[in-house]
N, C-alpha and C positions, 0 to 999 in steps of 0.2 A: 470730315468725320474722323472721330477716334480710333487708331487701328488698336484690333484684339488680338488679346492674346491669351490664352486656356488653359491652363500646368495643374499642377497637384501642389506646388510652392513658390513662392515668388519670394525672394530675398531682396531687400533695397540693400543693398552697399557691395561694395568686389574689394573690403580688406579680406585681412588675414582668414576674418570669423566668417562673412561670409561665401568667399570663395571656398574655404575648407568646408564648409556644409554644403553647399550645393555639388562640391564634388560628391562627397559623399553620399548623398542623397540621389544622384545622379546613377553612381555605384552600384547602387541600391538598389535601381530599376524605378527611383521615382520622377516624373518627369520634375523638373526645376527650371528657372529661369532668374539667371541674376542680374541686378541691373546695377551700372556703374554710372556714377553720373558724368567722373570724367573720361575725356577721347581715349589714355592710356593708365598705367600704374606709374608712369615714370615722374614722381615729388618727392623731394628734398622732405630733411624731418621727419623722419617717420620711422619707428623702433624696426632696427635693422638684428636685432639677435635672433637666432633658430636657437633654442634651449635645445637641452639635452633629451626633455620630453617632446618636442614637436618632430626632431630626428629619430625621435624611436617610433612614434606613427606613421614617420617614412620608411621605414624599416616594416612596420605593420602591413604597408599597402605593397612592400615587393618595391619601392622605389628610392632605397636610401643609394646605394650605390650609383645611379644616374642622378637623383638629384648633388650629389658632390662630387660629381664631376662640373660643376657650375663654380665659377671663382667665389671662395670666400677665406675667412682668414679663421683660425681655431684658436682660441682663447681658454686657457687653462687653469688660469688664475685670476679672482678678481684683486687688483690691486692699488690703493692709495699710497701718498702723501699727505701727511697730520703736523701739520707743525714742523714740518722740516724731516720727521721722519716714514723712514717706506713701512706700509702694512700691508699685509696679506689678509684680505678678506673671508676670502673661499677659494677651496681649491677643487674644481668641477674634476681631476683624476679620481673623486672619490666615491662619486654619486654611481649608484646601480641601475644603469643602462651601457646600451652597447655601445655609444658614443662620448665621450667623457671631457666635453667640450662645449664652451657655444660657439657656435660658427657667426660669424657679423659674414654676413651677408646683404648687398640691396634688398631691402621690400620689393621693389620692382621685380626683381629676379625669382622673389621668390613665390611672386602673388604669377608671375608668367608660366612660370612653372608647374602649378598647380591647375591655373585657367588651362592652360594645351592639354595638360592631361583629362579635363573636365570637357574637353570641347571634344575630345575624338568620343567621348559615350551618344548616343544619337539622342538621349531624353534631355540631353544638355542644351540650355539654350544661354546664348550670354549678350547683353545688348548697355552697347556703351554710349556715352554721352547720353545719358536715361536718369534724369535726375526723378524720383518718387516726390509728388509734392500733397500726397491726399490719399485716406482709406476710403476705402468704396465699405458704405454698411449695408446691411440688410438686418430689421430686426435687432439693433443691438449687435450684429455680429460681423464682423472683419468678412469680405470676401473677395477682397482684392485689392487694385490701388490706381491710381493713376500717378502717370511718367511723364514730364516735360522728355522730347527725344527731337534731334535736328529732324526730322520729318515731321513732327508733332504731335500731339495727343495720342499714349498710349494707353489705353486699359487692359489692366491686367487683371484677370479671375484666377482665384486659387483657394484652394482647402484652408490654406496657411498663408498668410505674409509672416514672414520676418526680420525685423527691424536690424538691419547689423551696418547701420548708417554714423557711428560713432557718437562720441558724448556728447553733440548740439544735434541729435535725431530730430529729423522732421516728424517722424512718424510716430516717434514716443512722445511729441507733443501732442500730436494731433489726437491719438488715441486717451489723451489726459491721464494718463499713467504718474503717480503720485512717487518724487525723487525727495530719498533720504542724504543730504549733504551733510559728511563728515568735515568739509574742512582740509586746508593748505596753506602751509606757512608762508610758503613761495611759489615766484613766477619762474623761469627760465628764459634765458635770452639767447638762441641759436643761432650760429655762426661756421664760417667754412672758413678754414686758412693753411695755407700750400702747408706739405709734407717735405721732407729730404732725405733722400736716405742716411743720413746720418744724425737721424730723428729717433728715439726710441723706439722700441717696435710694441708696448706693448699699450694696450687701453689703460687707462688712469683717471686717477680724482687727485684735485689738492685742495688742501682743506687749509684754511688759516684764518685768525682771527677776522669776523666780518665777512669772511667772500668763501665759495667755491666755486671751482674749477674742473669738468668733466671734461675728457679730451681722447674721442674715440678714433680708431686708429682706420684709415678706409683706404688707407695706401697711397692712393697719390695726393691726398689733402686728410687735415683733420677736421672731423665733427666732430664743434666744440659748445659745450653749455655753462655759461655764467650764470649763476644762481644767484637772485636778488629775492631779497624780503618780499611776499606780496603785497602787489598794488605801489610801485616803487620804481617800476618802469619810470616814468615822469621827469622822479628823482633823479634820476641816473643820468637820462636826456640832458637836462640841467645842468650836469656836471661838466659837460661836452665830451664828444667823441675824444679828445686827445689823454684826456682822463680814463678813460673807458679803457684806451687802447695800453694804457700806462698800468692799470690794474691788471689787466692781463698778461703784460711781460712779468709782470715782478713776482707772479703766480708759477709762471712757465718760461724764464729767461729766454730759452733758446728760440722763443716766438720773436722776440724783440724785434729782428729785423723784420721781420713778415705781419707785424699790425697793421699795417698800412695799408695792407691789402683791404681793411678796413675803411672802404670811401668814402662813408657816408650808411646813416642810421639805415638806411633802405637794405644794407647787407646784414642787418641784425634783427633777426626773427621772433618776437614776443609768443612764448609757449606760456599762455595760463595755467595753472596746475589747476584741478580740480579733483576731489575724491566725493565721489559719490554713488550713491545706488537705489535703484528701483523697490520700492518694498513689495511690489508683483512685475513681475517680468511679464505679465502675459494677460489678455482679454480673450475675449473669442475670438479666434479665427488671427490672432494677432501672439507673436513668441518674441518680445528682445533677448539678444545677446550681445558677447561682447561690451566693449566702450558703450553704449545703446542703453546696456540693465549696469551698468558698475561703471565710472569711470576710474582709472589707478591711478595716482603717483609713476612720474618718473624713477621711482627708488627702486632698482634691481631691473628695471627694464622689463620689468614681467608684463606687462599690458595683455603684448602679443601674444605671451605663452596661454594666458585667463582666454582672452579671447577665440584662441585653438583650441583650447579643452573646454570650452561652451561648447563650441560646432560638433565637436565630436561627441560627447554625451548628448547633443540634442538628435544628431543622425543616428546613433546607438537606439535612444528612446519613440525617437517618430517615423523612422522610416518602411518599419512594418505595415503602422496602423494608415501612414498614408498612402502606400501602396492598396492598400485593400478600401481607403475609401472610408476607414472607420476610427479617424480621428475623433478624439475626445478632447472635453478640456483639462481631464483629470491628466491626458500626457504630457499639456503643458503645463501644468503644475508640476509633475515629475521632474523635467528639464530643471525649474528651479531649484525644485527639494535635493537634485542631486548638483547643484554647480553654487546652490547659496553658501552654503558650509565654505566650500574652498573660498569665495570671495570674500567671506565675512573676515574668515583667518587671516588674508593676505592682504588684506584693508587695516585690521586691526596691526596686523607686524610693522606696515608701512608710517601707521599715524603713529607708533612708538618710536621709530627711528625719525618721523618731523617733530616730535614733540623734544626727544630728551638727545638731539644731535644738530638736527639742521637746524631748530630753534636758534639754541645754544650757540650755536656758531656763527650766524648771520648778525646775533645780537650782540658777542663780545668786539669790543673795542681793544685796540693795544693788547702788549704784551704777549704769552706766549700760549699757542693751544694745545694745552693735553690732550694727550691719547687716550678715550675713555677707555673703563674697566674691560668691558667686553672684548675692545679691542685688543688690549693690551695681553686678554686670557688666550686670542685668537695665536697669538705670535708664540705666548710657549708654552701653548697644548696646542702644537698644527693640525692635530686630529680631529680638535674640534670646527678645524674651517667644513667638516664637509656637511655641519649644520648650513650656515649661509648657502653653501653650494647646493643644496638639498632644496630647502625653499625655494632660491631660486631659480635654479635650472632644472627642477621637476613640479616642484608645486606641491602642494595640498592634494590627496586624494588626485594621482592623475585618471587619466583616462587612455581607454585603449580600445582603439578598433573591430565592435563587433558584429555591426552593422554586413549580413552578407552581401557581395557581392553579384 
């Protein structure tokens, strides 16, 4: 028989979006229960920045100061290479918050962080290796779900499910929730390869005729991303790893000795890009967020931050009515009406920048790459990097913590 289980909320997934809801909802005095399907947080690939906005909700909850005290590294400036020359992208000293930084950080670290805090509230339940494979309906209406879990068969009853299971959701399938795809020019190809201290210290992009080169800084090795045209992976294969390894020093010379660490295609991790979104976030008895209702582009890293300020305007907007029992569906409409807007925007900035740059660049052959205009305006007006810095590391309309405690 199927063990139950009885909440006010049941969240399928333990990333960013939905562990920071269920904390907060947990907060809130609502009971919760989130299910992870795998045993820990600890996977490779996965957007390691805390923006400037998600440290100011730390700051919100009386927790910035212990959460950094946790290793990470502070990033002040976003910074490329264009053809041979360094740009300054954004400069995050400029953005209005108390933090003036993004911290790269593990995901691991930081979904840990928030689970302990979430596990000492007593309405808090959390249950791993719990993979969501079905909605329970009644009526047309969401009322729970069932969980494959290494004991087995769990059902779960609740006010709310919430889908924060990422951009292949089981449960956004299931519910038949009708997905608006924008489009991506490109795949990315993830990779790890050793660091030295006599390695630059800062995160980077190179850009050159045909290829980029993303080379994020995690201290004792680099997470690195090759950007290939979509649907091109194949191609690439084809060319053989010693090609592969060969377009990467001549990007980042001082890799040269260390491609090798490259043994074989099994070290190099196929990231599909997708941009897309839900055109209703929500059924009855059913709320996506996150990766779930939107998926982003890798451009600015922002996923994590959209998927943080989901959870929090959603515990902001539902944690009253579900504490008292008197959820509606007009609240989950709300949730959309206030978190569409920023998605829309930051979809639309993102397909600007694949259309009129990473297009451009994947597709020029030979010769030399300019530094487009904008860029060009970044370097001598530096005033204006704290637009880039702005979008990125705060977002569109952020949000902020009102949900009582």
């Amino acid at each position: 028989m199927a063990r139950e289980l009885s909440v006010r909320c049941c969240i399928a997934g333990g990333g960013p979006a939905g562990m920071m809801l269920g904390f907060l909802l947990a907060r809130a005095g609502c009971e919760v229960a989130v299910l992870e399907k795998h045993g820990d947080f600890l996977r490779d690939f996965r957007g390691d920045t805390i923006h400037p906005s998600t440290l100011e909700l730390m700051a919100e909850l009386g927790l910035l100061e212990e959460f950094l005290r946790r290793p990470h590294d502070k990033v002040e400036e976003l910074a490329g290479d264009v053809g041979g020359e360094r740009v300054v992208l954004a400069d995050f000293r400029r953005v209005p918050t108390r933090c003036k930084f993004v911290a790269f950080m593990p995901q691991w670290d930081f979904l840990d962080f928030v689970s302990r805090h979430a596990r000492a509230l007593r309405v808090f339940h959390q249950e791993m290796r719990a993979e969501a494979h079905e909605l329970v309906l009644e009526k047309d209406k969401v009322v729970g779900l069932r969980a494959r879990t290494q004991s087995g068969e769990l059902l779960v009853r609740a006010d709310l499910v919430v889908a924060a299971d990422g951009r292949h959701s089981t449960l956004r399938e299931r519910a038949g929730l009708e997905i608006e795809v924008l489009g991506a020019p490109m795949d990315v190809l993830w990779m790890r390869l050793p660091r030295e201290p006599s390695d630059p210290n800062e995160t980077f992009g190179h850009l050159e005729p045909g290829a980029m080169f993303v080379m994020l800084n995690r201290r004792e090795y680099w997470q690195c991303a090759y950007v290939i045209p979509k649907g091109s992976y194949e191609e690439v294969r084809a060319h053989g790893l010693d090609k592969f390894r060969e377009n990467i020093a001549g990007m980042s010379p001082f890799l040269a000795g260390r491609v090798g660490e490259l043994r074989g295609w099994d070290d190099v991790k196929l990231l599909t890009v997708a941009v897309d979104r839900l055109r209703r976030w929500w059924r009855p008895g059913l709320l996506c967020i996150g990766d779930a209702a939107h998926a982003m582009s890798p451009i600015g890293g922002v996923g994590i931050n959209l998927a943080i300020q989901d959870a929090v305007a959603a515990a902001n907007i539902l944690a009253a009515p579900l504490v008292a029992r008197a959820l509606r569906d007009e609240h989950l409409a709300a949730v959309q009406r206030r978190r569409e807007f920023p998605t829309r925007v930051t979809q639309a900035l993102q397909i600007a920048v694949q259309n009129r740059v990473i297009s451009r660049v994947l597709a020029k052959r030979g010769g030399r790459l300019q530094v487009p205009l904008f860029m060009r305006l970044l370097q001598r007006f530096p005033a204006l990097r704290a637009i880039p810095a702005r979008l990125i590391g705060v977002g569109v309309r952020p949000e902020h913590v009102s949900a009582k405690a």
